[in-house]
C-alpha positions in Angstrom: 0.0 0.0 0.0 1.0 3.4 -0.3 0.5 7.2 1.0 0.3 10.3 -1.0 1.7 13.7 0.1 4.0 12.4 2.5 5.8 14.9 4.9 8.6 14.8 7.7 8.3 16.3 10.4 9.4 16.4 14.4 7.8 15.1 16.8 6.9 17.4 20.1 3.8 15.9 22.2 1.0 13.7 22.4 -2.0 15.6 24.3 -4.0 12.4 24.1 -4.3 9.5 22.2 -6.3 10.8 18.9 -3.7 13.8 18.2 -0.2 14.9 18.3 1.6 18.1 18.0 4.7 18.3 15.8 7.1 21.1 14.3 6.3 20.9 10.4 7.9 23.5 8.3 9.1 25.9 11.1 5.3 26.0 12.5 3.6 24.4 15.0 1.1 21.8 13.8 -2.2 19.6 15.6 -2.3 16.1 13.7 -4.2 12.9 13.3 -2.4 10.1 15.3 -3.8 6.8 13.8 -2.6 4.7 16.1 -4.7 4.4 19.6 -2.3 2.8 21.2 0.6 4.2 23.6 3.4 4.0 21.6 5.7 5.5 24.2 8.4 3.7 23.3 8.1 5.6 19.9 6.7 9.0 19.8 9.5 10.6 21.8 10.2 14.3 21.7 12.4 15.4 19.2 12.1 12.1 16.9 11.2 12.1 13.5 7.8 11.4 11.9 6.2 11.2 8.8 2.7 12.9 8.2 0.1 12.3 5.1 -1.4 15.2 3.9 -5.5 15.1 3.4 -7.0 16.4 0.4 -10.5 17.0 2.8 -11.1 20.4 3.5 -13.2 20.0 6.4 -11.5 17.8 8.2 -10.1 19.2 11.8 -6.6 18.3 11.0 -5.0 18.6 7.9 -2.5 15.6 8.4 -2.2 12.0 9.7 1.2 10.9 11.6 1.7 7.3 9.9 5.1 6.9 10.6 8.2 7.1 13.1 12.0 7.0 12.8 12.1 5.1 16.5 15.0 6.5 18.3 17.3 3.2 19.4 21.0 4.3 21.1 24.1 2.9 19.5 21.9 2.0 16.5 20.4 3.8 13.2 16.8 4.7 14.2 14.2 1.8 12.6 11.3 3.2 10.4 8.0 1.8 11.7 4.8 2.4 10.3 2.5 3.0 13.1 -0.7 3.6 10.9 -3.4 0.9 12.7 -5.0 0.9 9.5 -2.6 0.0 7.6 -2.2 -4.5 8.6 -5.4 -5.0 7.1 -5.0 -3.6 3.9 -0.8 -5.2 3.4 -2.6 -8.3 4.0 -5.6 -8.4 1.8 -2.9 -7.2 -0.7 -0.6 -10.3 0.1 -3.4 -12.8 0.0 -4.1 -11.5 -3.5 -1.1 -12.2 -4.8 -1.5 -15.4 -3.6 1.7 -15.0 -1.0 -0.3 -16.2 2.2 -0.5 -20.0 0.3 3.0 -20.3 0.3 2.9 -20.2 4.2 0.3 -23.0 4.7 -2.8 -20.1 4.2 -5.4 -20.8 1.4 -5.8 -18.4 -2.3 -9.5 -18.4 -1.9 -12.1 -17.8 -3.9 -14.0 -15.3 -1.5 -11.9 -13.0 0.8 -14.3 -11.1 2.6 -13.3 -8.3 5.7 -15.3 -8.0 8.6 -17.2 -10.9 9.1 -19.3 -11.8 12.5 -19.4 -14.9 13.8 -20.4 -15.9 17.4 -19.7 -12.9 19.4 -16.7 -11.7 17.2 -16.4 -10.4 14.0 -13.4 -11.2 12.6 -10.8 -9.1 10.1 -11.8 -11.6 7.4 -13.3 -14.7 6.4 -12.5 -16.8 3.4 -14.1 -19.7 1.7 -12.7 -22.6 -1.0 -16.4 -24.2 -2.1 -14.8 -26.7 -4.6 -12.9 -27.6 -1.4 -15.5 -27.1 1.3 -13.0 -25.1 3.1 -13.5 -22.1 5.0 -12.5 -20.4 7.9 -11.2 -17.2 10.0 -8.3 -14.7 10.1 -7.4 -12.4 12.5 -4.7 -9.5 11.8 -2.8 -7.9 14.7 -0.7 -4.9 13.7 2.6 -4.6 15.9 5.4 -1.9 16.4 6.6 -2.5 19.7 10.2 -4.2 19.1 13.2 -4.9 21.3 16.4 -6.0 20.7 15.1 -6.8 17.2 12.0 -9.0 18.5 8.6 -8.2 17.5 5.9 -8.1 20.7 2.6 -8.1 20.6 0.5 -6.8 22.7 2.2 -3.2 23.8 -1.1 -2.7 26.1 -3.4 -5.2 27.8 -6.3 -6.0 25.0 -8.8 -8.1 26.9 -10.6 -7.8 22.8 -7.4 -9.7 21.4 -8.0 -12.7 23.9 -11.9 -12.7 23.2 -10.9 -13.2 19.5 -8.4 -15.7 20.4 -11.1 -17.5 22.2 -13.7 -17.2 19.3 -11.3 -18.7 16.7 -10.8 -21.5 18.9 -14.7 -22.3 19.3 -14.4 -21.5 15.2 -12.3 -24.6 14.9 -14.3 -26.7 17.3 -17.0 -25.7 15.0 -15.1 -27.3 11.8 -13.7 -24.1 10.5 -10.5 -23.0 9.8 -8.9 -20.7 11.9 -5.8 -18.2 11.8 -4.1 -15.2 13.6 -1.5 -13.2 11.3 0.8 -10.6 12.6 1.6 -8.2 10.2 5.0 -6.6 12.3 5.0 -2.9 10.7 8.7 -2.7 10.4 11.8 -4.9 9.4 15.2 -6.5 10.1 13.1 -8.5 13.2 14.5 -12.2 14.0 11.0 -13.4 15.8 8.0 -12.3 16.8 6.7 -13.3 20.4 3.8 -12.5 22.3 4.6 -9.5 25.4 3.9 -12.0 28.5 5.4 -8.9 30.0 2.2 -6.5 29.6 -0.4 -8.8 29.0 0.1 -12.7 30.4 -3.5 -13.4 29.5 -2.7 -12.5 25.5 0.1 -15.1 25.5 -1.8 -17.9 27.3 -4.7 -17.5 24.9 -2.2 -17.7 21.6 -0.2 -20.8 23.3 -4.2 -22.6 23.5 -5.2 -21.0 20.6 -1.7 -22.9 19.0 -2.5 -26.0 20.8 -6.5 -26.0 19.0 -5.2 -26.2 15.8 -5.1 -22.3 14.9 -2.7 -21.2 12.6 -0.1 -18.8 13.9 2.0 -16.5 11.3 4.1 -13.3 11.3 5.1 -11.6 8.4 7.3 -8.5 8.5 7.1 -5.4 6.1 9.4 -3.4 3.9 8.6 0.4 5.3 9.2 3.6 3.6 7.9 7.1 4.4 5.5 6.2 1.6 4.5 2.7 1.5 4.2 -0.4 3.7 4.7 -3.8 2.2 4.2 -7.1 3.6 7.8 -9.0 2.9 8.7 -11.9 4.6 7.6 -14.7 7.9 9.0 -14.1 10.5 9.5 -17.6 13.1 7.0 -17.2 16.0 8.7 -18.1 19.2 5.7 -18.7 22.0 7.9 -19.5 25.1 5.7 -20.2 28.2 
């Protein structure tokens, strides 16, 4: 996927989690952050981010932050994409180039977003009818790294373990059933789930691996501009 109008800009503070003020062209500008989460680790004062312009005249602000040049000591800062948007769309883009078979996931015939089933509703749900197979994927977006690991969850997300739970009940029901992690960045060696923050996140994924749900993470190439699923990444799920 890519972004149009793309501008850099420094990074001053975050007010709350909806906006951010940066210094954009010797001015002070209020923008979009699309990103709910915290993000501390990132948005530091001073740091470089990267802001798309929109072409809406009534909107409130005039840009979205999408990306950040995260600051690491000792080490060239890493470009993460930090738009939450943004996993869905990389892998609906993967899947149609028919990538996500090459990693155990079907090319289906119907790849549909936003699907309910049971209490959930899931990021997608795909079907194979000439080989009655169907099932469930979940996308997780992450850009928390350390030491060149990928963690998800950077915040407790009691939502994450209700879909891990759902997809589990999905394959007791005789679907198929996956979680992707689309790790908004590159260069990582793994991707593990942060037993640190949220304990309850990584006992779900460990059952939900143990139920027969599919586990991948794929990292991305990242520019100012674009965001790219690339490459799996090996899922490491300790515990």
């Amino acid at each position: 996927m890519t972004y149009q109008d793309i501008h850099a800009a420094r990074f001053l503070a975050r007010p709350n989690r909806f906006i951010a003020q940066v210094e954009l062209e010797g001015r002070m500008e209020t923008v979009h952050v699309k990103n709910t989460g915290r993000c501390k680790e990132l948005l530091l004062p001073g740091c470089t981010v990267y802001l798309e312009g929109s072409s809406n005249p009534a909107r409130k602000t005039k840009y979205d932050l999408v990306a950040v040049e995260k600051v690491r000591p000792g080490l060239p800062p890493l470009l993460i994409n930090m738009d939450a948007q943004a996993p869905n769309k990389v892998f609906a883009e993967w899947m149609a180039a028919g990538l996500g078979s090459e990693q155990g996931l079907p090319r289906p015939t119907l790849l549909r977003p936003e699907t309910a089933w049971g209490n959930s509703r899931f990021d997608f749900y795909w079907e194979l009818p000439e080989n009655g197979r169907s099932g469930f994927i979940e996308v997780k977006g992450c850009t928390l790294e350390e030491n060149g690991l990928a963690l998800f969850p950077d915040a407790p997300t009691e939502r994450g373990v209700k879909h891990l739970r759902e997809l589990i009940a999905c394959r007791q029901a005789g679907y198929e059933a996956a979680v992707c992690v689309v790790v908004q960045m590159e260069g990582m060696t793994a991707f593990s789930p942060n037993d640190r923050t949220h304990p309850e996140f990584g006992a779900a994924l460990r059952e939900a691996a143990k139920a027969g749900v599919k586990l991948l993470a794929a990292e991305c190439s990242v520019t100012p501009d674009s965001l790219t699923m690339t490459k799996t990444v090996p899922v490491r799920l300790g515990g």
